[in-house]
C-alpha positions as CSV (number, residue, x, y, z in Angstrom):
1,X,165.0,91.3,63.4
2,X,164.5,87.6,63.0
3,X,162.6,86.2,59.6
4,X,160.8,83.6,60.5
5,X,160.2,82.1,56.5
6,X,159.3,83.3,53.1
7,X,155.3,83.8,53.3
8,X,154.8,85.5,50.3
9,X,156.1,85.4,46.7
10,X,154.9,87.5,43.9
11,X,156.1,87.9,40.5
12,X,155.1,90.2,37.7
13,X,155.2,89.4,33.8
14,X,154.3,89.7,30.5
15,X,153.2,86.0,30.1
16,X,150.4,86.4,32.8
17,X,147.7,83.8,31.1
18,X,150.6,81.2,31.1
19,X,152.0,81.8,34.2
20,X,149.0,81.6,36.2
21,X,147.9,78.6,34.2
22,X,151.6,77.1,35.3
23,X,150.8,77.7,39.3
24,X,147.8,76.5,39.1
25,X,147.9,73.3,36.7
26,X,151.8,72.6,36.6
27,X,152.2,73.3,40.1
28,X,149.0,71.9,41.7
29,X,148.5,75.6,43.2
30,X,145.2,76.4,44.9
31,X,143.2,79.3,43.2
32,X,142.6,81.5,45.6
33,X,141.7,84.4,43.4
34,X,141.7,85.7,39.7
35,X,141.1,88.7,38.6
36,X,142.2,90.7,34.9
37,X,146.3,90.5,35.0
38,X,146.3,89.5,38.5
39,X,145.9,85.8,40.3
40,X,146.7,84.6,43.9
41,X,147.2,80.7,45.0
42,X,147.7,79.4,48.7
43,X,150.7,77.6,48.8
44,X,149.8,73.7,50.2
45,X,151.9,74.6,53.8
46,X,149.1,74.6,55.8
47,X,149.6,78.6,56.6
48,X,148.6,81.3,55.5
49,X,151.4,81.6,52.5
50,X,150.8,81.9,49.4
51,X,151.9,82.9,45.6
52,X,150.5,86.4,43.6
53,X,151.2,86.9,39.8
54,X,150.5,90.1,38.6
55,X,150.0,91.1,34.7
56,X,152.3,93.4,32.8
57,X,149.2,95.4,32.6
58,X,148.0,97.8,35.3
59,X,145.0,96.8,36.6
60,X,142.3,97.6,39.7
61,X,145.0,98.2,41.9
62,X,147.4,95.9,41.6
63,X,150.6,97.4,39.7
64,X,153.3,95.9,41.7
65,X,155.1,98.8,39.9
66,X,158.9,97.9,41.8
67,X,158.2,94.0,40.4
68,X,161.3,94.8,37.6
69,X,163.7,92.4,38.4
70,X,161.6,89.3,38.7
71,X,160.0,87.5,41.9
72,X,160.3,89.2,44.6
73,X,159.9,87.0,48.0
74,X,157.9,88.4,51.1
75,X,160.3,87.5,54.2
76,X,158.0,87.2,57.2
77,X,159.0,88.9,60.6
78,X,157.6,89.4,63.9
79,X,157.9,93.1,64.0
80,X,157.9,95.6,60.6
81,X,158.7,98.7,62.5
82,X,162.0,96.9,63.7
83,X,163.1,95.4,60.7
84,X,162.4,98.4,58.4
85,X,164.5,100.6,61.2
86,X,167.2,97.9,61.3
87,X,167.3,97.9,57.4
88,X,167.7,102.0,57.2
89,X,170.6,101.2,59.9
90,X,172.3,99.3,57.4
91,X,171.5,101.5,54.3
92,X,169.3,99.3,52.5
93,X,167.6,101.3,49.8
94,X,163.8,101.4,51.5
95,X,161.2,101.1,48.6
96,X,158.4,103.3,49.6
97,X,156.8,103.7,53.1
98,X,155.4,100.3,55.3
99,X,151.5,99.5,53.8
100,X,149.2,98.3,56.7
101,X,146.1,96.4,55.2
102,X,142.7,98.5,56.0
103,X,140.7,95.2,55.8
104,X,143.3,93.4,57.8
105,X,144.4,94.8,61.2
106,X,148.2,93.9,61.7
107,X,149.1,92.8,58.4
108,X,151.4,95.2,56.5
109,X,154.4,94.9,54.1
110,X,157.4,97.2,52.5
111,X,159.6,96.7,49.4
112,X,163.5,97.0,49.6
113,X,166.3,96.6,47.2
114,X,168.8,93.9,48.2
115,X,172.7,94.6,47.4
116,X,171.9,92.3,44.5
117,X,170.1,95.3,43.3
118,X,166.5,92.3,43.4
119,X,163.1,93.4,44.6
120,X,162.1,92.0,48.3
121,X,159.5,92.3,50.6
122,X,159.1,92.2,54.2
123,X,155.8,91.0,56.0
124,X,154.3,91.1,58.8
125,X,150.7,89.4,59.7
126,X,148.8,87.2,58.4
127,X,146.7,88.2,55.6
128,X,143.8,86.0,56.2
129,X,142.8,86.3,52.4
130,X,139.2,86.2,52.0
131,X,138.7,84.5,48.4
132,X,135.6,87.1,47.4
């Protein structure tokens, strides 16, 4: 597998009102998207990257339940399948099963626990986030 950059970051906590208020005021962050205890900003890159915080609080379907041990970056590869397989090889604890968007053909993701015993993602895709 080769990762070609972070493309995602998303981070979970209990400050959510602040936090999003910090992307997007502090950091100059582009909205992209706010819903209850859950906001997403495009990162200024020119790509598709971008930044989610999710609330402490479940809510509509954004839980981000393995978020525990802070942000968790999205490392973007060329080929999922591959990289998951090549993680397994190397006894990586695999957090739950690869999750192809329905809305967006070819983008998917998976969660894995890094020796560091952190929360990361890998990507693959482009999630051509619709702001609606």
């Amino acid at each position: 597998m080769q990762v070609k950059r972070i493309g995602w970051l998303g981070t979970r906590t209990a400050q959510f009102d602040e936090t999003a208020q910090f992307f997007g005021e502090v950091l100059g962050l582009a909205p992209i998207r706010s819903e209850p205890n859950f906001a997403m900003f495009g990162l200024p890159s020119g790509s598709r990257d971008y930044v989610e915080v999710f609330g402490a609080a479940k809510s509509s379907g954004f839980e981000a339940e393995h978020y525990t041990t802070g942000p968790v970056p999205g490392f973007l590869v060329e080929d999922l399948d591959e990289a998951r397989a090549e993680l397994a090889a190397a006894d990586v604890e695999l957090l739950g099963d690869i999750t192809w968007a329905r809305s967006r053909p070819g983008y998917g993701w998976f969660h894995f626990r890094g020796p560091d015993g952190n929360v990361y993602a890998m990507l693959q895709g482009s999630p051509e986030i619709d702001p609606t």
